[in-house]
LUMTISE-371831 format. One record per residue: x, y, z of N, C-alpha, C, O in turn; residue in three letters; residue number from 1. Coordinates in nm, 2 decimals, padded with zeros to 4 digits. Example, Ala and Ser with C-alpha at 12.3 -4.5 7.8 and 13.67 -1.06 7.14 Angstrom:
% LUMTISE-371831
((01.32,-00.57,00.78),(01.23,-00.45,00.78),(01.32,-00.33,00.78),(01.42,-00.33,00.85),"ALA",1)
((01.28,-00.22,00.71),(01.37,-00.11,00.71),(01.29,00.00,00.79),(01.34,00.11,00.80),"SER",2)
//
This chain:
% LUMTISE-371831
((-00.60,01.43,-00.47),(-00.71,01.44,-00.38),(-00.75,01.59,-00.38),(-00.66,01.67,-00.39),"UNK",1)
((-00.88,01.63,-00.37),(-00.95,01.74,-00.42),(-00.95,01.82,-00.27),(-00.96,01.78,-00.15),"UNK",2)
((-00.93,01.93,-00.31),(-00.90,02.01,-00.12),(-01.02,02.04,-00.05),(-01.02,02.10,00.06),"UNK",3)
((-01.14,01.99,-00.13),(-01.29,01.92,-00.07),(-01.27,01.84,-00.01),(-01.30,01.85,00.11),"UNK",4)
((-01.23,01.73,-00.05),(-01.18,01.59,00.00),(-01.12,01.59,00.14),(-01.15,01.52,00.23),"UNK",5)
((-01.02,01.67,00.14),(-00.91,01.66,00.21),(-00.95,01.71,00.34),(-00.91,01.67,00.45),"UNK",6)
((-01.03,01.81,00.31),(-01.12,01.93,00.40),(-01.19,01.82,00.49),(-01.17,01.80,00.61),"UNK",7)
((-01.30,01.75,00.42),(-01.39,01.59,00.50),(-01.34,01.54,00.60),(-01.39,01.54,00.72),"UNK",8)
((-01.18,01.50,00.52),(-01.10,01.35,00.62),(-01.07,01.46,00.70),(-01.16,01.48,00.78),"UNK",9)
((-01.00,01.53,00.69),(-00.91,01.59,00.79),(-01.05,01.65,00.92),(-01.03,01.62,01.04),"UNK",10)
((-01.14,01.69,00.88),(-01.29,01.74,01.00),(-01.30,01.61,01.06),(-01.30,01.58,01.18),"UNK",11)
((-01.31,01.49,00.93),(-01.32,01.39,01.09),(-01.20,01.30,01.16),(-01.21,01.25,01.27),"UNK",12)
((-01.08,01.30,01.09),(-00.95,01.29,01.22),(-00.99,01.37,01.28),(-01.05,01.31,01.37),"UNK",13)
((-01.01,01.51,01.29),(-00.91,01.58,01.37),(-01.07,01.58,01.52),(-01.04,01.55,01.63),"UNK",14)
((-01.22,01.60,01.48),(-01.32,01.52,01.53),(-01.27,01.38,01.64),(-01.26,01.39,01.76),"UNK",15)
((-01.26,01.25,01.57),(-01.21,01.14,01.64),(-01.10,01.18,01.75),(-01.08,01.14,01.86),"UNK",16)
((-01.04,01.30,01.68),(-00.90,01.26,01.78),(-00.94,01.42,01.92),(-00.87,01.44,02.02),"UNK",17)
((-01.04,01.48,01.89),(-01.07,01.56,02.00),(-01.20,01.50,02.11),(-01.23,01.52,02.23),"UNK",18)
((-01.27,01.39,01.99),(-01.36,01.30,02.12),(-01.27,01.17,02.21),(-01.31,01.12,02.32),"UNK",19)
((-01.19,01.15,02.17),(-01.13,01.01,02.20),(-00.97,01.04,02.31),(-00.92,00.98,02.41),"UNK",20)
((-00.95,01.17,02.21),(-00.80,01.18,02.27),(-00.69,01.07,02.21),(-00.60,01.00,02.26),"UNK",21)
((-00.73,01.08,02.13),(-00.61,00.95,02.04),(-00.51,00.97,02.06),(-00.45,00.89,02.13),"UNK",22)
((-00.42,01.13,01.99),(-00.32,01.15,01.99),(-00.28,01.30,02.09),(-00.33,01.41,02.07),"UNK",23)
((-00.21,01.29,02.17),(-00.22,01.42,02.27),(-00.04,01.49,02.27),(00.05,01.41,02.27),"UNK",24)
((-00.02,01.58,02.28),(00.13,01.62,02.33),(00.18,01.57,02.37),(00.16,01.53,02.48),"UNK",25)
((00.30,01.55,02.31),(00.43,01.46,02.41),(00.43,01.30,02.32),(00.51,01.21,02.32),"UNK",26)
((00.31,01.31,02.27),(00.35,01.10,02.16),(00.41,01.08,02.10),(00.42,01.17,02.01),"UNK",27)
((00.48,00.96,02.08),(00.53,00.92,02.00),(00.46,00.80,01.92),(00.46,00.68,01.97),"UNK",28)
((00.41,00.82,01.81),(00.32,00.76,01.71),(00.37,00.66,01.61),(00.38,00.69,01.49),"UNK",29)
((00.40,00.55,01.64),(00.42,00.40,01.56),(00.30,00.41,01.46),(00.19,00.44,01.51),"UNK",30)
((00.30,00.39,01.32),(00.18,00.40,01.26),(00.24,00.30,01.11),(00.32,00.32,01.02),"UNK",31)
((00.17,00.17,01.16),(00.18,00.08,01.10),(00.12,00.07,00.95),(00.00,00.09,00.93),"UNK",32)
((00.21,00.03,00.85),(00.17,00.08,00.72),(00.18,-00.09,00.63),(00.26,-00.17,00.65),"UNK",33)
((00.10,-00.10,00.56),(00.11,-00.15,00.47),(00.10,-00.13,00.30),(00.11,-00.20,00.20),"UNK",34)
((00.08,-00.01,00.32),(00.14,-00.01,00.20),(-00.04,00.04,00.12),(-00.04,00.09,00.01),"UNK",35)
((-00.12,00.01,00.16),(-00.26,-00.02,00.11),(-00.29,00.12,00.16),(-00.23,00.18,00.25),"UNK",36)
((-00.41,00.18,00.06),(-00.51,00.30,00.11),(-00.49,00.37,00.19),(-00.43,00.48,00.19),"UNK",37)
((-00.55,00.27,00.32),(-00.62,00.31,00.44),(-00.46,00.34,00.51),(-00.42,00.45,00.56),"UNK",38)
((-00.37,00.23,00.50),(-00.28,00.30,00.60),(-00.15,00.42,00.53),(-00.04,00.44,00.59),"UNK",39)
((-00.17,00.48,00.42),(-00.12,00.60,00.40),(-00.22,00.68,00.43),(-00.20,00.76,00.52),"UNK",40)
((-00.30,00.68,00.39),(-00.41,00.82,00.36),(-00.40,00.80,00.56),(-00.46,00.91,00.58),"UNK",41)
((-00.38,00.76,00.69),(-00.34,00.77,00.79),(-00.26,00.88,00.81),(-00.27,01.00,00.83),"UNK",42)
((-00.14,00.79,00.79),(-00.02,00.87,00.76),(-00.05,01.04,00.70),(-00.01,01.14,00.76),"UNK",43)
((-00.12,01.04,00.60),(-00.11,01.19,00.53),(-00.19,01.24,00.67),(-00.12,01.29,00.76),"UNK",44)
((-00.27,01.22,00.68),(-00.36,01.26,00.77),(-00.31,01.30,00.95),(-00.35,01.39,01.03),"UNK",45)
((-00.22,01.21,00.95),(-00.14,01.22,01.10),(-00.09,01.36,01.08),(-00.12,01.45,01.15),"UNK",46)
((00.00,01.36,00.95),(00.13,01.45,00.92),(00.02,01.59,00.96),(00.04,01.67,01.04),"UNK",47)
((-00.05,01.58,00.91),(-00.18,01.70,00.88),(-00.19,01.75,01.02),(-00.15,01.86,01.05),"UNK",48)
((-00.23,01.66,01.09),(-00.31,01.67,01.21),(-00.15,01.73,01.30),(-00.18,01.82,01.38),"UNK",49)
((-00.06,01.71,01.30),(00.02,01.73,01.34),(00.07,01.90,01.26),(00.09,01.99,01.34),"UNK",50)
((00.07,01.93,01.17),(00.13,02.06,01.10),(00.04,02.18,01.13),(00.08,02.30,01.13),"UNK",51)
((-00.13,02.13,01.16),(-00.22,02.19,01.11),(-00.26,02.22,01.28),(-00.31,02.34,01.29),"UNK",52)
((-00.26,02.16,01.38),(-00.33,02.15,01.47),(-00.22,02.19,01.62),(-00.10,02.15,01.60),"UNK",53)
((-00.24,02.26,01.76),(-00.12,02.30,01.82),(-00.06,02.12,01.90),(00.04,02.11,01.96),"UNK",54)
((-00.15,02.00,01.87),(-00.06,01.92,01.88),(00.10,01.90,01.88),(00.15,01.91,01.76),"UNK",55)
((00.18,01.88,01.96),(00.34,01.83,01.88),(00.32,01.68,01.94),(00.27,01.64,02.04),"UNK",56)
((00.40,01.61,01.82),(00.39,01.43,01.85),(00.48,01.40,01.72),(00.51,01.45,01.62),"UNK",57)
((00.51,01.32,01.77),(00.59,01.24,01.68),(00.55,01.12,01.62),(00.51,01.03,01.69),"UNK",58)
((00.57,01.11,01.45),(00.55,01.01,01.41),(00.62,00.92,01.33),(00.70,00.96,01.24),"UNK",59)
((00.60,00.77,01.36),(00.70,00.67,01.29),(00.65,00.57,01.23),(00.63,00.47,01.29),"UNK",60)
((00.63,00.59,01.07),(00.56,00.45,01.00),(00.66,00.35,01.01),(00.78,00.37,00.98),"UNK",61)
((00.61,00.24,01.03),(00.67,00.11,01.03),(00.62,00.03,00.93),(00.51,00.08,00.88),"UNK",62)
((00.66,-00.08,00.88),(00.62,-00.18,00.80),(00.67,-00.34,00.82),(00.79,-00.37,00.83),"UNK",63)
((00.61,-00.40,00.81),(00.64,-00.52,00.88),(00.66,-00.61,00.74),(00.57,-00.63,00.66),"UNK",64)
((00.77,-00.65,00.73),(00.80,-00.72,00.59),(00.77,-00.84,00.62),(00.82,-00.87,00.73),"UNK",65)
((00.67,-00.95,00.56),(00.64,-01.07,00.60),(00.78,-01.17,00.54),(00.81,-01.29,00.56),"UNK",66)
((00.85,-01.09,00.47),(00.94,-01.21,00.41),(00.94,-01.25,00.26),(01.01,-01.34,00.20),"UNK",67)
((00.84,-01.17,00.19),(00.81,-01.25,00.07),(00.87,-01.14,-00.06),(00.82,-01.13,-00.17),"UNK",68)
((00.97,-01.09,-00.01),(01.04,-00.98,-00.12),(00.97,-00.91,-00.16),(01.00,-00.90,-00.27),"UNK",69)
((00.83,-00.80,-00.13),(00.73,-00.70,-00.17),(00.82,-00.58,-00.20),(00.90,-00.53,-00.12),"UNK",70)
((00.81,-00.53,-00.33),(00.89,-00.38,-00.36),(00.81,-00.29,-00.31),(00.69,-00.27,-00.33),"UNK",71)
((00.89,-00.25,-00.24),(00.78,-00.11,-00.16),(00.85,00.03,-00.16),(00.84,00.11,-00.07),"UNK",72)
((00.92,00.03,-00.28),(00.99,00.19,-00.31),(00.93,00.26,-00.33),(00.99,00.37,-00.36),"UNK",73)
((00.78,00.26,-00.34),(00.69,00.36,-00.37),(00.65,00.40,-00.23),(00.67,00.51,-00.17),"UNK",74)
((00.58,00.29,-00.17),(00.59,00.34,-00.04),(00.67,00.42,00.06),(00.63,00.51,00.14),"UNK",75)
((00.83,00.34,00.03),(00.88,00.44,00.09),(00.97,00.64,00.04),(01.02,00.74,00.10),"UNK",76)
((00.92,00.57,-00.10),(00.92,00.78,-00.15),(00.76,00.83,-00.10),(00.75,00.94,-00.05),"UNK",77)
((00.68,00.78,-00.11),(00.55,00.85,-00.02),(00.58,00.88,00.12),(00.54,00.99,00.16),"UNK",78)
((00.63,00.79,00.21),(00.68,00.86,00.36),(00.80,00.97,00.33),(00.78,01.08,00.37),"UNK",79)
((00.87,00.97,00.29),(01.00,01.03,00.24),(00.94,01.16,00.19),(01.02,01.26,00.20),"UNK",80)
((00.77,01.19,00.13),(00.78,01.32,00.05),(00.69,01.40,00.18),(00.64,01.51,00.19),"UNK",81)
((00.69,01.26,00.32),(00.59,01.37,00.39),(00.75,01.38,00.54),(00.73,01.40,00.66),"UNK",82)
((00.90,01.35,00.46),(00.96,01.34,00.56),(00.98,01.27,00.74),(01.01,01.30,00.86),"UNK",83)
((00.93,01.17,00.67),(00.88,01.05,00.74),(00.93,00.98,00.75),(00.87,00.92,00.84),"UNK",84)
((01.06,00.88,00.70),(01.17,00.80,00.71),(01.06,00.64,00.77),(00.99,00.61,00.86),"UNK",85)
((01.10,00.58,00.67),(00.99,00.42,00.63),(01.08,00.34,00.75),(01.20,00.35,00.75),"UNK",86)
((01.04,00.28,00.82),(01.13,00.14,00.92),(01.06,00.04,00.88),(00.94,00.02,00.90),"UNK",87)
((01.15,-00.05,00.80),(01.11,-00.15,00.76),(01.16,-00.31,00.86),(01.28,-00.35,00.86),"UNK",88)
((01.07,-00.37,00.93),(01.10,-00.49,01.02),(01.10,-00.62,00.96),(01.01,-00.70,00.95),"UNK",89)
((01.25,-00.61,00.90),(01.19,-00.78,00.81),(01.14,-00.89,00.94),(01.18,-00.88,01.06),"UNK",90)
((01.07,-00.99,00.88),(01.04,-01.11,00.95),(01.06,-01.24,00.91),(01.14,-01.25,00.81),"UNK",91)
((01.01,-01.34,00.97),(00.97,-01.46,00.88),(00.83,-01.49,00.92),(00.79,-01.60,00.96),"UNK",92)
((00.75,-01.38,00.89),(00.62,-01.47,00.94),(00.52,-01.54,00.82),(00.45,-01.64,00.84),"UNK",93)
((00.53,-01.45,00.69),(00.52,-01.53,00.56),(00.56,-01.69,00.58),(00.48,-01.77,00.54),"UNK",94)
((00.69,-01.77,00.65),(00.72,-01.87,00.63),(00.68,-01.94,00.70),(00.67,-02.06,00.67),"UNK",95)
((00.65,-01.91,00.81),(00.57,-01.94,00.95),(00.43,-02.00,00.91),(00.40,-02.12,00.91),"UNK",96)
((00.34,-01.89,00.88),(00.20,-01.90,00.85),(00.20,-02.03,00.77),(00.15,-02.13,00.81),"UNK",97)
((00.24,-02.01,00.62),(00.22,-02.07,00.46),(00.33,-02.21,00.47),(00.31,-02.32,00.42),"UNK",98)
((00.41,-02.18,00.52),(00.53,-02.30,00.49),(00.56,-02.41,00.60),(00.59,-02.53,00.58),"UNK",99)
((00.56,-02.33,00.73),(00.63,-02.38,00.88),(00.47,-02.46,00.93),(00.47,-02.57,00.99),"UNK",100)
((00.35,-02.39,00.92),(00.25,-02.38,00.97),(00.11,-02.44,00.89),(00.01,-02.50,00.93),"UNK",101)
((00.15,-02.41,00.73),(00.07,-02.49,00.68),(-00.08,-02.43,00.68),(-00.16,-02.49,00.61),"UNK",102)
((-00.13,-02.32,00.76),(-00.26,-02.28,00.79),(-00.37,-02.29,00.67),(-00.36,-02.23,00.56),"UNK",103)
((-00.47,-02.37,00.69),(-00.51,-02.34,00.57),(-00.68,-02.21,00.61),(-00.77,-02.19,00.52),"UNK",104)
((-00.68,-02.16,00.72),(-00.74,-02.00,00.69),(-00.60,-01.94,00.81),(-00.58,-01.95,00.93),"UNK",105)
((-00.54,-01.89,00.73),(-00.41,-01.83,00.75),(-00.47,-01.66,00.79),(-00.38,-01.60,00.86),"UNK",106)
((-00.55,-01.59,00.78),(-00.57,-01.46,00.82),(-00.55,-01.44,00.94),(-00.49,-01.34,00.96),"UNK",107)
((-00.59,-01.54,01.06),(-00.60,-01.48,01.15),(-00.49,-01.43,01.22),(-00.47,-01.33,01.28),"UNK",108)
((-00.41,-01.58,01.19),(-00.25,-01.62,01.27),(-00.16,-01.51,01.19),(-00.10,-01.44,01.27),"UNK",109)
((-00.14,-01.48,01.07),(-00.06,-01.41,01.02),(-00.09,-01.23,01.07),(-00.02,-01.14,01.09),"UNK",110)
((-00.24,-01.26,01.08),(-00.25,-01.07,01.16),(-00.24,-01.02,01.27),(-00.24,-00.90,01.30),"UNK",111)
((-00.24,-01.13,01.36),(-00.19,-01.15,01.50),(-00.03,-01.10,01.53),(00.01,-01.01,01.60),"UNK",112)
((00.06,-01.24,01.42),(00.19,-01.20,01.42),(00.22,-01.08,01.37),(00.33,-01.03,01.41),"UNK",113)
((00.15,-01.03,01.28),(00.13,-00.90,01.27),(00.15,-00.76,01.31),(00.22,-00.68,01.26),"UNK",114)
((00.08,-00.76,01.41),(00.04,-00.69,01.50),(00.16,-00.66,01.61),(00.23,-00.56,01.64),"UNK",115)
((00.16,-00.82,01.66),(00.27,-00.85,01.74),(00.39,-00.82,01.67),(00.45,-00.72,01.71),"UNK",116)
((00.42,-00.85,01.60),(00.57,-00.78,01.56),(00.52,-00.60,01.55),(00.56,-00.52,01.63),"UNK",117)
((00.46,-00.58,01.49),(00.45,-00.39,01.49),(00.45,-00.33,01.66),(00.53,-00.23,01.70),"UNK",118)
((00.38,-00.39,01.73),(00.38,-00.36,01.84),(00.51,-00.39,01.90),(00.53,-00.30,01.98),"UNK",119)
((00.60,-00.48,01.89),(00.76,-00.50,01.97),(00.80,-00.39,01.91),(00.83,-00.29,01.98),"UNK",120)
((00.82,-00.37,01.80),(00.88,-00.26,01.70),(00.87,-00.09,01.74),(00.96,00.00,01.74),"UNK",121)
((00.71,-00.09,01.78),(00.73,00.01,01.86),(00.72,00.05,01.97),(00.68,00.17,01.99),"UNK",122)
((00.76,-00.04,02.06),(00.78,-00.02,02.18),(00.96,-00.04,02.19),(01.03,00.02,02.28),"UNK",123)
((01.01,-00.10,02.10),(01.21,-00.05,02.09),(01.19,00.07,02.04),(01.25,00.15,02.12),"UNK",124)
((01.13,00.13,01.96),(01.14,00.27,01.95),(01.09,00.40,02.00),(01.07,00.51,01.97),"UNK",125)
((01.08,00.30,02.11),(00.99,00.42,02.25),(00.86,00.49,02.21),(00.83,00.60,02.26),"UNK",126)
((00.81,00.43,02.12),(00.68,00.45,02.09),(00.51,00.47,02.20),(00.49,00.36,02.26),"UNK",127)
((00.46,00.52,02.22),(00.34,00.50,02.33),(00.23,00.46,02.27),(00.15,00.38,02.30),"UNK",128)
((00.25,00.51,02.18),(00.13,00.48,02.05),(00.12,00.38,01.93),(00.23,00.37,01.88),"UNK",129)
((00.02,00.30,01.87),(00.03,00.26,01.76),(-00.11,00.29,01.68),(-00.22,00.26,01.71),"UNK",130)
((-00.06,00.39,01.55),(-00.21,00.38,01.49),(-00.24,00.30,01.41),(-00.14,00.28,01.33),"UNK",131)
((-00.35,00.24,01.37),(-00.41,00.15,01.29),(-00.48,00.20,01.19),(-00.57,00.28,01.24),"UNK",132)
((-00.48,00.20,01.05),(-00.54,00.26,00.93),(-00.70,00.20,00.93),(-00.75,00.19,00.82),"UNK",133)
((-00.77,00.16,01.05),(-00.92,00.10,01.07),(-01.02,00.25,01.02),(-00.99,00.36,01.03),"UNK",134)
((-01.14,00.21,00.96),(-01.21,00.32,00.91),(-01.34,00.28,00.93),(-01.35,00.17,00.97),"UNK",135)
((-01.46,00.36,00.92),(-01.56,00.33,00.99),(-01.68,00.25,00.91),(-01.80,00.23,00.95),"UNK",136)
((-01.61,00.20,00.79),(-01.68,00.05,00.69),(-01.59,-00.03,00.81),(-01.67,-00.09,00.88),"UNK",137)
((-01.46,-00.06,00.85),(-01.44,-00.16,00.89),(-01.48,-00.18,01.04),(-01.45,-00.28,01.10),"UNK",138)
((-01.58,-00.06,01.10),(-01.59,-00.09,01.24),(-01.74,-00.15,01.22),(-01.79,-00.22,01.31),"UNK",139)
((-01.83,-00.11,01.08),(-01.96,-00.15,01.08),(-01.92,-00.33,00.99),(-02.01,-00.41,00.97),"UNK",140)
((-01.81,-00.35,00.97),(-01.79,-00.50,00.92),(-01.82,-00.58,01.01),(-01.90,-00.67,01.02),"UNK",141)
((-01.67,-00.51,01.11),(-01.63,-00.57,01.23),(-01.81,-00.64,01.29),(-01.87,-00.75,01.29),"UNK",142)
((-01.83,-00.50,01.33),(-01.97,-00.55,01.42),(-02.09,-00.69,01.33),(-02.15,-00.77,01.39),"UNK",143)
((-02.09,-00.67,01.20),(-02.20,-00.77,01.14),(-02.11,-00.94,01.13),(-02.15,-01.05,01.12),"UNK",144)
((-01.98,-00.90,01.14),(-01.92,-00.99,01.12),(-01.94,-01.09,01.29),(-01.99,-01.20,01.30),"UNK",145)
((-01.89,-01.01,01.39),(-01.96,-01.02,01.50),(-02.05,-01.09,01.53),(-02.03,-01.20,01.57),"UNK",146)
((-02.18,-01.05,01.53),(-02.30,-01.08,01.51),(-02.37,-01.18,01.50),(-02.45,-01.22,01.58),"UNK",147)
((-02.29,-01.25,01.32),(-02.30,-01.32,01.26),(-02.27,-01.47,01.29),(-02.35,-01.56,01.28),"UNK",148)
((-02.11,-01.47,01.34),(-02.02,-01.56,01.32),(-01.97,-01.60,01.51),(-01.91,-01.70,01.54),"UNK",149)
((-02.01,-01.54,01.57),(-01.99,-01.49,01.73),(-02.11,-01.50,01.78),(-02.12,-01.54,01.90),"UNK",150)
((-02.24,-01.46,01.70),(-02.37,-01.44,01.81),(-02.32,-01.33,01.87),(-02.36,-01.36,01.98),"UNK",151)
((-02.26,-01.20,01.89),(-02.27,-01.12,02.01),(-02.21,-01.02,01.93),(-02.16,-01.04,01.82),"UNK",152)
((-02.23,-00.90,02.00),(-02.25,-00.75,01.93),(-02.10,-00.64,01.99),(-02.09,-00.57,02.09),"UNK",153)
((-02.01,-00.68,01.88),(-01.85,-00.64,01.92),(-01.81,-00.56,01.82),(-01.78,-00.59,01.70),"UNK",154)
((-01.79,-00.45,01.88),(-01.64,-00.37,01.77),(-01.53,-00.35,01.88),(-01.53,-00.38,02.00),"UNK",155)
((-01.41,-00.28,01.78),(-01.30,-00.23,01.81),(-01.31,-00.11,01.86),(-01.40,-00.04,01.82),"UNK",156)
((-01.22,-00.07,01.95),(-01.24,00.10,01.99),(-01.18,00.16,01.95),(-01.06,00.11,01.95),"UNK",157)
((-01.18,00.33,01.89),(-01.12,00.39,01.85),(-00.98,00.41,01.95),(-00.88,00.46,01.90),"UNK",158)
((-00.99,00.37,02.08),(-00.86,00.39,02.17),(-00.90,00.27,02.26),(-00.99,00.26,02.34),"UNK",159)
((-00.77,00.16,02.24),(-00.76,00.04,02.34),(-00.63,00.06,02.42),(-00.53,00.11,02.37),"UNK",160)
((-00.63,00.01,02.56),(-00.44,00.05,02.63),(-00.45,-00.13,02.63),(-00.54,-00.20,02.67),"UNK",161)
((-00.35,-00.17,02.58),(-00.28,-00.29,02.58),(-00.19,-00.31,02.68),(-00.08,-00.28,02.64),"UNK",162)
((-00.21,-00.35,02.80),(-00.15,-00.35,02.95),(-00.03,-00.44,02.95),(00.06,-00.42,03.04),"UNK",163)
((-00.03,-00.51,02.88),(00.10,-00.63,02.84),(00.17,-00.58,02.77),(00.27,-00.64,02.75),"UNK",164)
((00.16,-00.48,02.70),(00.23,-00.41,02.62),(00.32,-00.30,02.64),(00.44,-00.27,02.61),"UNK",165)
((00.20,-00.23,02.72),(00.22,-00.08,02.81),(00.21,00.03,02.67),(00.27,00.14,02.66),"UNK",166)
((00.13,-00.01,02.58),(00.08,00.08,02.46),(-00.09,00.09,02.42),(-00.19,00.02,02.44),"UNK",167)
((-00.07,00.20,02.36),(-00.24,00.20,02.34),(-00.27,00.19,02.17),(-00.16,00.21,02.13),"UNK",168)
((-00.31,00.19,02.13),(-00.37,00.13,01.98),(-00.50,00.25,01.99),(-00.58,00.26,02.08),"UNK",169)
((-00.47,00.35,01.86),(-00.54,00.40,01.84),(-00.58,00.42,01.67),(-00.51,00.40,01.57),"UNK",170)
((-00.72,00.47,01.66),(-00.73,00.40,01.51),(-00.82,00.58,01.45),(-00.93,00.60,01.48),"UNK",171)
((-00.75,00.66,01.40),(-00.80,00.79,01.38),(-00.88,00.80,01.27),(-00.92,00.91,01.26),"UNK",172)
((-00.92,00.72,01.17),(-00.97,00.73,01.09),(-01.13,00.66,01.11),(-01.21,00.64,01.02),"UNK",173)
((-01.12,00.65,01.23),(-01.28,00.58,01.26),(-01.38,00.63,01.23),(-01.46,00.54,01.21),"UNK",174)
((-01.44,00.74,01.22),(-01.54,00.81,01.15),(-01.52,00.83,01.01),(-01.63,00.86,00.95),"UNK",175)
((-01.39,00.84,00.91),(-01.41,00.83,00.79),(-01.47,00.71,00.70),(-01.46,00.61,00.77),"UNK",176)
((-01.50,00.69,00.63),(-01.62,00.61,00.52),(-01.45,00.58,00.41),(-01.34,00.64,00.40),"UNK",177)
((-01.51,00.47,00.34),(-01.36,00.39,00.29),(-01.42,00.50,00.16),(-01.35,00.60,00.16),"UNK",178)
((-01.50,00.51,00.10),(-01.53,00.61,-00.01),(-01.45,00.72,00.01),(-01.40,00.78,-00.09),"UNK",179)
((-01.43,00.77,00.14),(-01.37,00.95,00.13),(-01.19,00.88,00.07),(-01.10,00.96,00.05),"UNK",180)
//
């Protein structure tokens, strides 16, 4: 990545996270990974926001293994080169969804259990925070998808507190464009 590039994302995390207050002193940052794009280029970007900025916080990528044997040694030498140590939560929710459950539009149930497992995960690891690799094609999706399929005019917020949880979900990449 070109240190033009890097220069972009990094103006608008570090933007998101001074309008919103995403991430503040004293957190501890669950930052749920799969392995795709959006949730490293997070990650680099946390690490960033964290080295670069007088924030101190702590951060913990997680990964939620659905069960279906995925090699993710790449993944985890990418957290490892930003000294980041990978927590991998196996599951069974691959078998749940596809086998136990039979779904045949399986997206929703499997991103739910998802979720739900990342979120138990980081709340055993005393986490306050969870960030989500969401970016701001997926908040203009969100909304036409909305619109569409709903009749009514909904996004996600860059900072939700989940009260059942006692965590808040925060998504720092919300003003970056999936192009950057």
């Amino acid at each position: 990545m070109s240190k033009r590039r890097t220069s972009i994302i990094f103006d608008k995390v570090r933007k998101a996270n001074l309008t919103y207050n995403l991430v503040e002193n004293e957190d501890s940052v669950a930052v749920g990974i799969s392995g795709g794009k959006d949730s490293l280029t997070l990650l680099y970007f946390l690490k960033l926001l964290n080295i670069y900025t007088p924030l101190r916080f702590s951060i913990h990528p997680i990964y939620i293994d659905l069960g279906w044997g995925t090699d993710i040694k790449q993944v985890e030498a990418f957290c490892l080169s930003l000294e980041l140590p990978l927590l991998i939560e196996k599951t069974n929710i691959g078998e749940v969804v596809f086998k136990a459950r039979q779904e045949k539009n399986p997206c929703s149930l499997c991103a739910n259990l998802r979720r739900g497992a990342l979120n138990t995960v980081a709340k055993r690891i005393n986490c306050n925070k969870v960030a989500l690799g969401h970016h701001l094609d997926d908040v203009v999706n969100t909304m036409f998808l909305s619109m569409i399929y709903a009749s009514q005019f909904n996004v996600f917020k860059p900072k939700t507190y989940l009260d059942r949880m006692d965590i808040t979900v925060i998504r720092p990449l919300v003003y970056v464009e999936e192009k950057d």
